[in-house]
C-alpha atoms as an extended CHARMM CRD file, in Angstrom:
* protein
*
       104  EXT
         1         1  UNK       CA              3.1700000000       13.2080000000      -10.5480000000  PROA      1               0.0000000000
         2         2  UNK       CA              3.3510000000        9.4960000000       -9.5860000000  PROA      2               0.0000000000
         3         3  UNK       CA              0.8110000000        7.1610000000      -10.7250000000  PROA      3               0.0000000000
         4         4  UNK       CA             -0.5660000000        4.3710000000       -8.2810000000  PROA      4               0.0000000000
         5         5  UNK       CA             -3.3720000000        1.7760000000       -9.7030000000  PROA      5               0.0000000000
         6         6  UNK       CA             -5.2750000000        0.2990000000       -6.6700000000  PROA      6               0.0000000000
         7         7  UNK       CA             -7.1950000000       -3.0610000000       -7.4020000000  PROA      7               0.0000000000
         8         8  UNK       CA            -10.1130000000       -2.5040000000       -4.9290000000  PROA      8               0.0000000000
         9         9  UNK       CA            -11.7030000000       -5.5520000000       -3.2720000000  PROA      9               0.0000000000
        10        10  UNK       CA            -14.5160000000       -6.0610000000       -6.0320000000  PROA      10              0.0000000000
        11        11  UNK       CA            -11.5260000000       -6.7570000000       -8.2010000000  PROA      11              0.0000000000
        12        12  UNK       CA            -12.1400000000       -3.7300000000      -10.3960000000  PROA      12              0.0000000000
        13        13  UNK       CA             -8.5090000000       -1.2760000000      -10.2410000000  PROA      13              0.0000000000
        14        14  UNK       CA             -8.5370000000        2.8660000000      -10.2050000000  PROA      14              0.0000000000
        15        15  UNK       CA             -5.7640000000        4.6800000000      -11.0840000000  PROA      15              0.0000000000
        16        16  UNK       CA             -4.8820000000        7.9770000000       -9.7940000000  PROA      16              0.0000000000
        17        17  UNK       CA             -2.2030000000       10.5560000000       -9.6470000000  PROA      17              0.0000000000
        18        18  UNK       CA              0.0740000000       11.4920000000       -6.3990000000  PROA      18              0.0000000000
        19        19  UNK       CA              3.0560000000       13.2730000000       -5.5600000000  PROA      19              0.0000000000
        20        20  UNK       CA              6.3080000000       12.4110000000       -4.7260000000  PROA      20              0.0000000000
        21        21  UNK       CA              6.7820000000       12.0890000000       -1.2500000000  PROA      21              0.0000000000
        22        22  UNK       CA              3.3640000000       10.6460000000       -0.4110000000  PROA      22              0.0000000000
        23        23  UNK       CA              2.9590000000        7.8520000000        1.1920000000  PROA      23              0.0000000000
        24        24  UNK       CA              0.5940000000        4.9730000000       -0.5880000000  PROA      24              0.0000000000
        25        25  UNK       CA             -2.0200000000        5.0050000000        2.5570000000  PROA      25              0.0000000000
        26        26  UNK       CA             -1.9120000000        8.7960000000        2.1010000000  PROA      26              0.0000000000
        27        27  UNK       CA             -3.0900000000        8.6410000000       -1.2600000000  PROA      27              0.0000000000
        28        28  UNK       CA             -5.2480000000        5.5960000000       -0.6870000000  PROA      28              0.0000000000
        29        29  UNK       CA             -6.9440000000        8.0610000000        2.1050000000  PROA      29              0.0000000000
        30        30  UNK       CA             -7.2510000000       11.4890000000        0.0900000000  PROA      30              0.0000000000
        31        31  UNK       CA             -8.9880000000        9.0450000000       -2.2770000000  PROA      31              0.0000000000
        32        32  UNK       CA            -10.9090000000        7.2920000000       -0.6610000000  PROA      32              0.0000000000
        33        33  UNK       CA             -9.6730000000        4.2640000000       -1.5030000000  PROA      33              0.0000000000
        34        34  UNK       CA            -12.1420000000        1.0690000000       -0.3060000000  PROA      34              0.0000000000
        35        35  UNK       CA            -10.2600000000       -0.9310000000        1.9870000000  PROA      35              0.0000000000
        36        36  UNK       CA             -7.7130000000        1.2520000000        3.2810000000  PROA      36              0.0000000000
        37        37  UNK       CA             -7.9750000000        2.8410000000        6.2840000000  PROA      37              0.0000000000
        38        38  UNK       CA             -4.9770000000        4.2860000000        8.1660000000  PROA      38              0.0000000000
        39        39  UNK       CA             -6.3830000000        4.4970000000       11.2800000000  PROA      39              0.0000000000
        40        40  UNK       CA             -3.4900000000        4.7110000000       12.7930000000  PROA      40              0.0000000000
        41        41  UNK       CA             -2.0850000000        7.2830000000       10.7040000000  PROA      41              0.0000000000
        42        42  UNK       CA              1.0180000000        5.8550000000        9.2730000000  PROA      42              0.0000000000
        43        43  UNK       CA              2.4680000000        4.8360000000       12.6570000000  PROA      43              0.0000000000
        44        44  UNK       CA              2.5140000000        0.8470000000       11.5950000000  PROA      44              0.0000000000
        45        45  UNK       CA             -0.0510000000        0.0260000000       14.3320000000  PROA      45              0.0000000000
        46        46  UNK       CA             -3.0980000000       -1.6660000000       13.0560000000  PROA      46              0.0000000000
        47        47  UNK       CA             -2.4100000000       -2.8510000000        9.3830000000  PROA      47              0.0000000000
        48        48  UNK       CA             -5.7190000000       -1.3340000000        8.5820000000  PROA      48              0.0000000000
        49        49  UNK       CA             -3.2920000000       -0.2530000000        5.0510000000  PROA      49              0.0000000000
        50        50  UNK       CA             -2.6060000000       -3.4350000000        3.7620000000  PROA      50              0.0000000000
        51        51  UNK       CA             -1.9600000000       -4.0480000000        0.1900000000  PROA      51              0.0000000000
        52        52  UNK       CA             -0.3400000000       -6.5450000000       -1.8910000000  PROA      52              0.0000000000
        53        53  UNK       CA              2.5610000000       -5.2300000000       -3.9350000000  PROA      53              0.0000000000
        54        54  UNK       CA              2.5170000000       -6.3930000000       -7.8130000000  PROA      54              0.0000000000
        55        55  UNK       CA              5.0100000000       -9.3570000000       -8.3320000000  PROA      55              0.0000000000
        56        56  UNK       CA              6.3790000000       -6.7960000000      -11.0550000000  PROA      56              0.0000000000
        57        57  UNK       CA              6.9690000000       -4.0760000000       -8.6470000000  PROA      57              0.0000000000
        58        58  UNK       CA              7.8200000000       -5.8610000000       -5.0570000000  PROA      58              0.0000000000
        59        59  UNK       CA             11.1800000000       -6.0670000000       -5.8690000000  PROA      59              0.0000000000
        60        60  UNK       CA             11.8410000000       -2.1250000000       -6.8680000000  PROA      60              0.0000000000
        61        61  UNK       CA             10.6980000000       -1.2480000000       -2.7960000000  PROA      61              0.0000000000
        62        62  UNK       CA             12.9550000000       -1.4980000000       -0.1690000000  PROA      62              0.0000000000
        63        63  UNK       CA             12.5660000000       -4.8680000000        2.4610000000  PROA      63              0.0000000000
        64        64  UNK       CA              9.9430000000       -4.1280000000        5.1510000000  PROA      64              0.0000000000
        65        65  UNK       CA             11.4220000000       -3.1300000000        8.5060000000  PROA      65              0.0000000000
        66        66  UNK       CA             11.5990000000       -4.8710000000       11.6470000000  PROA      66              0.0000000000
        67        67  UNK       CA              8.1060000000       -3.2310000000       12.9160000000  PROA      67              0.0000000000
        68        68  UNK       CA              6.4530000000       -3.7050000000        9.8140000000  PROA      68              0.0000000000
        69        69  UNK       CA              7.0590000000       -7.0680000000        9.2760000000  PROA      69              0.0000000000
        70        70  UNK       CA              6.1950000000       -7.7200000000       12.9440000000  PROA      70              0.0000000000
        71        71  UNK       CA              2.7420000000       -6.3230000000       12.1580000000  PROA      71              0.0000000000
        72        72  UNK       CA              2.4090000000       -8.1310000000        9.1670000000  PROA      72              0.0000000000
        73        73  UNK       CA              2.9830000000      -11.5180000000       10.7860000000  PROA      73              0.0000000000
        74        74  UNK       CA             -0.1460000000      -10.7210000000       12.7260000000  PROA      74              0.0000000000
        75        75  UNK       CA             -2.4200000000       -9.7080000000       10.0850000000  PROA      75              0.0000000000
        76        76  UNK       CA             -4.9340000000      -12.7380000000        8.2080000000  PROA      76              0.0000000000
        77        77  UNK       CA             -4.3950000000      -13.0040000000        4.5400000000  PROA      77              0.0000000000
        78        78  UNK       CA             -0.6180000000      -12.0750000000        5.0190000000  PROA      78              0.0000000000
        79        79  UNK       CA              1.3160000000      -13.3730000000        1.7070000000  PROA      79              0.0000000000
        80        80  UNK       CA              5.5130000000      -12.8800000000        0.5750000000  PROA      80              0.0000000000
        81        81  UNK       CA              4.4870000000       -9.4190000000       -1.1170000000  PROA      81              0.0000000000
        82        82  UNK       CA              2.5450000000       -8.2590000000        1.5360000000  PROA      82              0.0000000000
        83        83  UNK       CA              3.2590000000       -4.4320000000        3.2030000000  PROA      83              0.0000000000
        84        84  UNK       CA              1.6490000000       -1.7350000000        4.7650000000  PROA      84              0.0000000000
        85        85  UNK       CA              0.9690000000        1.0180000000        2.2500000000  PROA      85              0.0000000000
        86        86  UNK       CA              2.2330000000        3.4320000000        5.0100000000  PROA      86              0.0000000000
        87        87  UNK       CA              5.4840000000        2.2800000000        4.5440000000  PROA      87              0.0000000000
        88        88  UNK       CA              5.6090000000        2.8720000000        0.5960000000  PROA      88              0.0000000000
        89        89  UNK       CA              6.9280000000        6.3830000000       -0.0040000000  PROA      89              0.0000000000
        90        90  UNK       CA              6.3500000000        7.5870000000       -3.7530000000  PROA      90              0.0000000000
        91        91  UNK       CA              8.7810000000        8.6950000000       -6.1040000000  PROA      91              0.0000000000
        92        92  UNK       CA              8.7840000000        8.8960000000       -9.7450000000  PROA      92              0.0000000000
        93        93  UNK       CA             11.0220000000        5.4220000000       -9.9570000000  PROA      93              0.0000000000
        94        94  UNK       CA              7.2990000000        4.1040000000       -8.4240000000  PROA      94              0.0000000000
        95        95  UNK       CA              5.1390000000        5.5630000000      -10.9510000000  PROA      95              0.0000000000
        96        96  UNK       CA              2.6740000000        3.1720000000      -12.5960000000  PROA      96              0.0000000000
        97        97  UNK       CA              2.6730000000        1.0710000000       -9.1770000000  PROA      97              0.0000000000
        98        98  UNK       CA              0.1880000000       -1.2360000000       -8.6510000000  PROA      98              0.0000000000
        99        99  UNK       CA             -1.5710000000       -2.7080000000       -5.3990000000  PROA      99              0.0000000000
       100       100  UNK       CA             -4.2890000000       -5.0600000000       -4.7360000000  PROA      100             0.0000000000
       101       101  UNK       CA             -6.0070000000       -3.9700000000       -1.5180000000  PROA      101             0.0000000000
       102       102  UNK       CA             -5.9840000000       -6.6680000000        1.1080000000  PROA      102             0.0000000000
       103       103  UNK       CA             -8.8580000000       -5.5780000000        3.6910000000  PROA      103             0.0000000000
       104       104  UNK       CA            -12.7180000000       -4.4000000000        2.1010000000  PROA      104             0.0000000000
């Protein structure tokens, strides 16, 4: 199992277990997760997954795509270690990843 801790919007953080292979909106979802979304279901359409990677972790995940970035230019509150969590795939190299949740 992977851990993910997930500062929710009231500033307090949750930490729960995933598997490998699940995406970070996935998990956010399946636990209901305030803030995230995925209405679009992972397809990097509406940025309703938004997170802010950990300083300590941004540089462990690979560069946001083309797409993604393009949909992150467009979102408000947009900062350097912003990414949509549908785009974060889970492996144990990511476990004890943190996000703060961008939307509430």
């Amino acid at each position: 199992m992977v851990e993910v801790t997930f500062v929710l919007p009231n500033g307090q953080s949750r930490t729960v277990a995933a598997a490998a292979g699940q995406s970070v909106m996935q998990v956010a979802v399946d636990e209901n997760i305030v803030g995230i979304q995925g209405d679009c279901g992972g397809n990097m359409s509406c940025g309703t997954c938004h997170v802010y990677v950990d300083e300590a972790w941004a540089a462990q995940l690979p560069a946001p795509g083309e797409v993604e970035s393009a949909v992150l230019d467009g979102l408000i509150g947009q900062r350097a270690n912003s990414r949509l969590s549908c785009q974060i795939k889970l492996s144990a190299a990511l476990s004890g990843l943190k996000v703060t949740v961008a939307g509430s």
